[in-house]
Steps between C-alpha positions, in 0.01 A plus 500: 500500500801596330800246449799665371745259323870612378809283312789627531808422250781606706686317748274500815156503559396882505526655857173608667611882455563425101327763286264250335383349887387835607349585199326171528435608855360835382292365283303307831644111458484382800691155443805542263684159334854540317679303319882475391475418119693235414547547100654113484144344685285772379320427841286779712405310772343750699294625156339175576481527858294835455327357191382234799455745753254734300082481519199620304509890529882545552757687300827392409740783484842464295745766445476427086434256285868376429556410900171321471520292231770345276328507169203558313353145576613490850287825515216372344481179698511798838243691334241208443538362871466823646167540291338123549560583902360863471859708612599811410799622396677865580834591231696780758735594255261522174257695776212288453241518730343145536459339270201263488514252385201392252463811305542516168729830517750354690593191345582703219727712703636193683584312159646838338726529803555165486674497163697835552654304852571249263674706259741647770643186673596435111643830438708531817 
């Protein structure tokens, strides 16, 4: 199953017609959390709620890696859960296809994207 998950930094929680939901949508996620970013709490609620939510054999799919995660070790800490309970993950934006989550290949990918998300929260 596909579990879509978007954060969104504006005002209100994204609308269910929101370019990023039917992407999400597109891309066959049948459940879809949101959350309103709060940059005081730094809190994603929902990111945990779908975290919770996923099994074995799903996929997370994100819009990027910036909505998703915070910083490189907030990534990192994702990235190893999702791989000790066997759960893919799917980047829409970078237009990764899944992206499974023992192989060697993609951690590589997932760590180099990692830094460069890193590298534009600081720049912006």
């Amino acid at each position: 199953m596909k579990i879509g998950y978007v954060c969104d930094v504006r005002e209100q929680k994204s609308d269910p017609t929101s370019r990023i939901v039917m992407a999400l949508k597109e891309a066959g996620c049948q459940t879809i959390f949101s959350d309103l970013l709060d940059f005081e709490k730094g809190e994603q609620l929902n990111l945990a709620l779908a975290l919770e939510y996923a099994r074995a054999g799903d996929t997370l799919v994100v819009w990027d890696i910036s909505a998703f995660s915070s910083d490189t070790q907030n990534f990192a800490n994702i990235m190893q859960m999702l791989q000790q309970r066997d759960i893919g993950l799917q980047i829409l934006a970078e237009n990764f296809s899944e992206i499974k989550p023992h192989s060697w290949e993609s951690q590589v990918m997932l760590e180099s994207y990692s830094v460069l998300a890193n590298l534009e929260r600081r720049l912006k």
